[in-house]
C-alpha positions in Angstrom: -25.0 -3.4 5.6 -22.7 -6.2 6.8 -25.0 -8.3 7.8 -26.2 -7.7 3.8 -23.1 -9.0 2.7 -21.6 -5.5 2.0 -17.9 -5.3 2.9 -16.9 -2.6 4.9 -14.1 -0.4 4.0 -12.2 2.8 5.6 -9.9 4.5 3.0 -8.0 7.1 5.0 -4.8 9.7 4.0 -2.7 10.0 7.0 0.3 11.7 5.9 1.2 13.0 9.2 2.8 9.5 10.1 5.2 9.8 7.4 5.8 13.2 8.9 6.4 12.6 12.0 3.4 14.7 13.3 1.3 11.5 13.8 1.7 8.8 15.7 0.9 5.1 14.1 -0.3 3.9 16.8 -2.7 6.6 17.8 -4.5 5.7 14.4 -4.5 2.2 14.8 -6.2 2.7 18.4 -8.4 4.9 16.8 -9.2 2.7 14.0 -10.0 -0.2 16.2 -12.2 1.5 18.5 -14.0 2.4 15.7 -14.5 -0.9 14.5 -15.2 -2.1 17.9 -17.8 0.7 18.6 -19.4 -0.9 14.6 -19.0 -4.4 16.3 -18.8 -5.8 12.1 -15.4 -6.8 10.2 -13.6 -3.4 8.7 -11.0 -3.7 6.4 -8.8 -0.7 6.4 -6.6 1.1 3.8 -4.0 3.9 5.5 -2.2 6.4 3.0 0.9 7.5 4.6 2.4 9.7 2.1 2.2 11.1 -1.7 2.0 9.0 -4.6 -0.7 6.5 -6.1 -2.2 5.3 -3.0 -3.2 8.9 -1.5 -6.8 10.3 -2.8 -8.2 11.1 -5.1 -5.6 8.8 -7.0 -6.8 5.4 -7.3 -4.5 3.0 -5.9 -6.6 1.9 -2.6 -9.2 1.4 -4.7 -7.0 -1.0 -7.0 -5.6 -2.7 -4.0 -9.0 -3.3 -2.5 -10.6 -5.0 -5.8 -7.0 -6.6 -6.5 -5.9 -4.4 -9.7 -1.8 -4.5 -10.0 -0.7 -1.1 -8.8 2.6 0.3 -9.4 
């Protein structure tokens, strides 16, 4: 799909870093050998905690097509 000039995006809730049960950097290692294993361009959205930016809610999805989110 890359190579069709689809962008390719991971939307993920990860609460557990803001809870202490998760370790950033674990994720970030995962995320990259994920995109490494793709070997195409991923950009990546990481919820951390409650609020507008967690699904279902909406605010990834703003960011990523450049809506203001508050």
């Amino acid at each position: 799909m890359h190579n069709d000039g689809y962008k390719i995006v991971f939307m993920t809730n990860q609460a557990g870093i803001s809870r202490g049960s998760v370790n950033v950097e674990d994720i970030k290692a995962k995320v990259v050998r994920i995109v490494n294993k793709l070997g195409v361009p991923v950009q990546t959205f990481i919820s951390t905690g409650k609020g507008i930016y967690r699904k279902p809610a909406p605010g990834m999805w703003n960011a990523l097509v450049g809506r203001v989110c508050y």
